[in-house]
NUTI-918961 format. One record per residue (C-alpha): chain; x, y, z. Coordinates in pm, whole numbers, padded with zeros to 5 digits. Each point is the difference from the previous one (the first is absolute). Layout:
BEGIN
<rec unit="A" u="X" v="Y" w="Z"/>
...
//
This chain:
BEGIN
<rec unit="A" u="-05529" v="-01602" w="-03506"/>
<rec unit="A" u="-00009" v="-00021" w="00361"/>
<rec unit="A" u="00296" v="-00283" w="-00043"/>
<rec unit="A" u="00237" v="00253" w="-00169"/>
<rec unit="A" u="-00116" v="00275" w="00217"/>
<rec unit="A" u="00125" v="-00266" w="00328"/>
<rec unit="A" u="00310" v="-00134" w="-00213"/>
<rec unit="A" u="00103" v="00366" w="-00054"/>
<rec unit="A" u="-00033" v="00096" w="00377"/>
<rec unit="A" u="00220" v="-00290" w="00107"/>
<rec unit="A" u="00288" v="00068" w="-00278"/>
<rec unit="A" u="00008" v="00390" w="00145"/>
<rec unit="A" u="-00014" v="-00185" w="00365"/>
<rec unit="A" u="00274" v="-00234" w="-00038"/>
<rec unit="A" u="00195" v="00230" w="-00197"/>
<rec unit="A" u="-00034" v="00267" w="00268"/>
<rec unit="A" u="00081" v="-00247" w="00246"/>
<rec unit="A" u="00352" v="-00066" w="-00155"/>
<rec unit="A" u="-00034" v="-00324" w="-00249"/>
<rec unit="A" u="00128" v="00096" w="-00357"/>
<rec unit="A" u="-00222" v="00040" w="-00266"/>
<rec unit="A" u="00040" v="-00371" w="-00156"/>
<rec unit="A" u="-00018" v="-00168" w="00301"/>
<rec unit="A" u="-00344" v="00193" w="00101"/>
<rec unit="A" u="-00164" v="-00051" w="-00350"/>
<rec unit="A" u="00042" v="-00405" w="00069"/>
<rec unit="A" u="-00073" v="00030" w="00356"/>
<rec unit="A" u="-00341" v="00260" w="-00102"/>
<rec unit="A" u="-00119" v="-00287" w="-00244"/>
<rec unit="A" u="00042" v="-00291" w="00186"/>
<rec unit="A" u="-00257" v="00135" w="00255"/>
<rec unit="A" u="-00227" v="00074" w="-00290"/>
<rec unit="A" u="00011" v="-00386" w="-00092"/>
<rec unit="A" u="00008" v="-00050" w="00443"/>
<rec unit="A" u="-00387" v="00209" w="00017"/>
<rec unit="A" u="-00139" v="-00174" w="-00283"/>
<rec unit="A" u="00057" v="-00305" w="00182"/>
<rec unit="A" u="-00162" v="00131" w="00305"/>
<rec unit="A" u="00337" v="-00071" w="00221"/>
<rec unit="A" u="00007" v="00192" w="00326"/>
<rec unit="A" u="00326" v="-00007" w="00025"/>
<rec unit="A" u="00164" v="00327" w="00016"/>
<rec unit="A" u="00363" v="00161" w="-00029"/>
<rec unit="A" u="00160" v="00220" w="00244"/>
<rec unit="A" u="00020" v="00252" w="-00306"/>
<rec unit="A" u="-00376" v="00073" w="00056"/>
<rec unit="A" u="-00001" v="00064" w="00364"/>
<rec unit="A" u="-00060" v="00308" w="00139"/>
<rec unit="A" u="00248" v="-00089" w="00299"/>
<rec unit="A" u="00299" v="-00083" w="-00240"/>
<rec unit="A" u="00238" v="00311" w="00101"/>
<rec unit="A" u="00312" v="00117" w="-00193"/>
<rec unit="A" u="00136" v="-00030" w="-00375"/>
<rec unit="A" u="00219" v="-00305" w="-00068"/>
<rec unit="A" u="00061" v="-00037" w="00301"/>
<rec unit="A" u="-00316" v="-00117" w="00152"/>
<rec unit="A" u="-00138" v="-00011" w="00357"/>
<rec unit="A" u="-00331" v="-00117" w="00147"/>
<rec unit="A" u="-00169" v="00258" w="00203"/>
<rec unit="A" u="-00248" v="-00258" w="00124"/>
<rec unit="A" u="00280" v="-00243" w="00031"/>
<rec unit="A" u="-00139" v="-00147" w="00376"/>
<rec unit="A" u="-00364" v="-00117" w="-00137"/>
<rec unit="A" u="00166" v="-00079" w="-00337"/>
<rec unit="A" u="00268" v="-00231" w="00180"/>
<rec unit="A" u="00281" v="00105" w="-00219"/>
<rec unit="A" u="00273" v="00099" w="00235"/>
<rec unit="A" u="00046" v="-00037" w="00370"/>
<rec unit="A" u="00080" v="00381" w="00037"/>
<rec unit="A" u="-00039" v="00311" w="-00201"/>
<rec unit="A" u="00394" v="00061" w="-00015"/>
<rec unit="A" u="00010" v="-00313" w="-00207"/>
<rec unit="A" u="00219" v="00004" w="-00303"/>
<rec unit="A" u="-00312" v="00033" w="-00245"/>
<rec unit="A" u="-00190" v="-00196" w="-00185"/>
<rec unit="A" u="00148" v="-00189" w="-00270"/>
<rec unit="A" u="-00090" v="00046" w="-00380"/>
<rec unit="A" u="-00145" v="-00346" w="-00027"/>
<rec unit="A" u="-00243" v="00082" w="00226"/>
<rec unit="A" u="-00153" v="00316" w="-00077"/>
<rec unit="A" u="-00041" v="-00150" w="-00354"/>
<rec unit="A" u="-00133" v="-00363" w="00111"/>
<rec unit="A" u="-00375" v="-00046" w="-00009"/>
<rec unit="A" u="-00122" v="-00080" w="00364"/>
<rec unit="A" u="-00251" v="-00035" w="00225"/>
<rec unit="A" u="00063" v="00308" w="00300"/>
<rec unit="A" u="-00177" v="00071" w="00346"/>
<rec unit="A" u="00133" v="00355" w="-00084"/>
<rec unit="A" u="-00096" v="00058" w="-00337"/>
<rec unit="A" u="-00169" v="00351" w="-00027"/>
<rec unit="A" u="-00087" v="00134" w="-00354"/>
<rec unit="A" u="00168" v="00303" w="-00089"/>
<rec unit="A" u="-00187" v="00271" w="-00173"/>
<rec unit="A" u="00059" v="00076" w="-00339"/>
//
């Protein structure tokens, strides 16, 4: 239960956070299949620092290493949906 319950939260997540319904259904079930393999890695998707919708920023984005300024352009849709390893990774809160 507690899977559904977590794949549920990260569909209305991603959703809310401007990936179309498809796209965040494949995306929400790969990390299913990612935490029953015990991988740390995480996607910018699930960080509490990821700002904007569709067009993302990183409001940690100096610890995180993802820009060299804030004004930067953004950050790119391959990498807010790439699994990786993040100094700046914070949880957000469901």
């Amino acid at each position: 239960m507690a899977e559904i319950d977590t794949f549920t939260a990260r569909l209305a997540r991603f959703t809310d956070k401007g990936l179309p319904l498809d796209d965040a259904e494949a995306l929400a079930d790969t990390l299913v299949k990612r935490d029953r393999d015990d991988d740390h890695r995480r996607l910018c998707l699930e960080c509490a620092h990821l700002q904007g919708v569709g067009r993302w920023s990183c409001g940690n984005w100096k610890q995180a290493a993802v820009c060299t300024r804030p004004a930067d352009t953004g950050l790119a849709h391959v990498l807010v949906v790439t699994p990786q390893h993040c100094p700046g990774f914070k949880g957000h809160k469901r």
